[in-house]
C-alpha positions in Angstrom: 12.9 -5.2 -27.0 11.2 -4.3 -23.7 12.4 -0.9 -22.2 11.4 -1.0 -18.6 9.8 2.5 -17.4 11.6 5.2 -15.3 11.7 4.9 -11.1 11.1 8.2 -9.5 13.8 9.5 -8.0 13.4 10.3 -4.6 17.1 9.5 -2.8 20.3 9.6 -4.1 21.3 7.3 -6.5 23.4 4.1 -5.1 25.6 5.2 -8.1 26.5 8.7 -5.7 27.4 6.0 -2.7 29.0 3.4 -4.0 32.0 5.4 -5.2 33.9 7.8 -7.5 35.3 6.9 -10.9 38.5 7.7 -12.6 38.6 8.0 -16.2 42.1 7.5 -17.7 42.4 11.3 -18.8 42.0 11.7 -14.9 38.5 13.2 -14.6 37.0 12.5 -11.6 32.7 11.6 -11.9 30.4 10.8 -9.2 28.9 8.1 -11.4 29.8 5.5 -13.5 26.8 4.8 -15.7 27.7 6.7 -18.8 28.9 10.8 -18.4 31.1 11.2 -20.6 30.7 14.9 -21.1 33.4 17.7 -20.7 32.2 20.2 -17.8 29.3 17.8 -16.9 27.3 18.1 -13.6 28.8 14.4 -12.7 32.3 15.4 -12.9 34.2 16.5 -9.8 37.9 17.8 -11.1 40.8 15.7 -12.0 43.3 13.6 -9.9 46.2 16.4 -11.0 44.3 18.7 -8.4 42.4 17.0 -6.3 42.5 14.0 -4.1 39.8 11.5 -4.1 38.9 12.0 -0.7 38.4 15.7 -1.4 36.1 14.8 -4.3 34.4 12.5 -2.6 33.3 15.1 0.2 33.7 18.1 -1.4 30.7 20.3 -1.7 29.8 19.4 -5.4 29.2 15.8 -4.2 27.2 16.7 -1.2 25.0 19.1 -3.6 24.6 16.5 -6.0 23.3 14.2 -3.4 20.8 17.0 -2.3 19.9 17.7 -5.9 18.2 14.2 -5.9 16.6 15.1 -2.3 15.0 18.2 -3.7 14.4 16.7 -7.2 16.4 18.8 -8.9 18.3 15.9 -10.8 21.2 16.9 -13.1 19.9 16.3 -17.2 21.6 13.2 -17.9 20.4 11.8 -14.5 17.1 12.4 -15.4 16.8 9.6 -18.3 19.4 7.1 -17.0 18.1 3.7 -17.0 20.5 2.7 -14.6 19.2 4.6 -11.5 18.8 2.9 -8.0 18.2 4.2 -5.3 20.6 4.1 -2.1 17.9 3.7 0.3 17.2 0.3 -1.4 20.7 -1.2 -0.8 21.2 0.0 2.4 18.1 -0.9 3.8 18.3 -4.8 2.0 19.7 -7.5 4.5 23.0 -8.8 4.0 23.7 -11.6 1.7 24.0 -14.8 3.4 27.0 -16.5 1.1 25.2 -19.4 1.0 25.5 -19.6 5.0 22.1 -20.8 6.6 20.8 -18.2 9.4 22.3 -18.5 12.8 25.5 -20.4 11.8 
């Protein structure tokens, strides 16, 4: 088996703009690759006090962003194997769906 080596990290993962996720005891994380941990770096509060809007622009989110920006990556970022970086996805051109350009 073929591991395929680390990208730097220099934006913020996709994983940090593509959405939040809710795990069924309520925990709110800024990823969905594999944080698991209680009082992780990744984990924003639960839906029982906070909204998903609020954890999606609270401050933790925004400094997690700019943690990635300075290279200051949380632990369990550091290793993931899973990382892509935003400025990849937004800057790709829209799939065409099969549609031939200028139809």
């Amino acid at each position: 088996m073929m591991i395929r080596p680390l990208r730097p990290r220099t934006f913020p993962c996709f994983a940090l703009c593509a959405g939040l996720t809710v795990r069924p005891d309520g925990r709110v994380l800024a990823c969905m690759c594999r944080d698991r941990e209680e009082g992780s770096d990744l984990c924003l509060g639960d839906t029982a006090r906070v909204s998903l809007q609020e954890a999606w622009h609270s401050g933790a989110m925004q400094r997690l962003r700019q943690r990635f920006v300075d290279g200051d990556l949380p632990g369990i970022c550091r290793e993931c194997r899973h990382y892509s970086p935003a400025a990849s996805h937004l800057l790709a051109p829209p799939p065409s769906h099969g549609v031939p350009p200028g139809q």
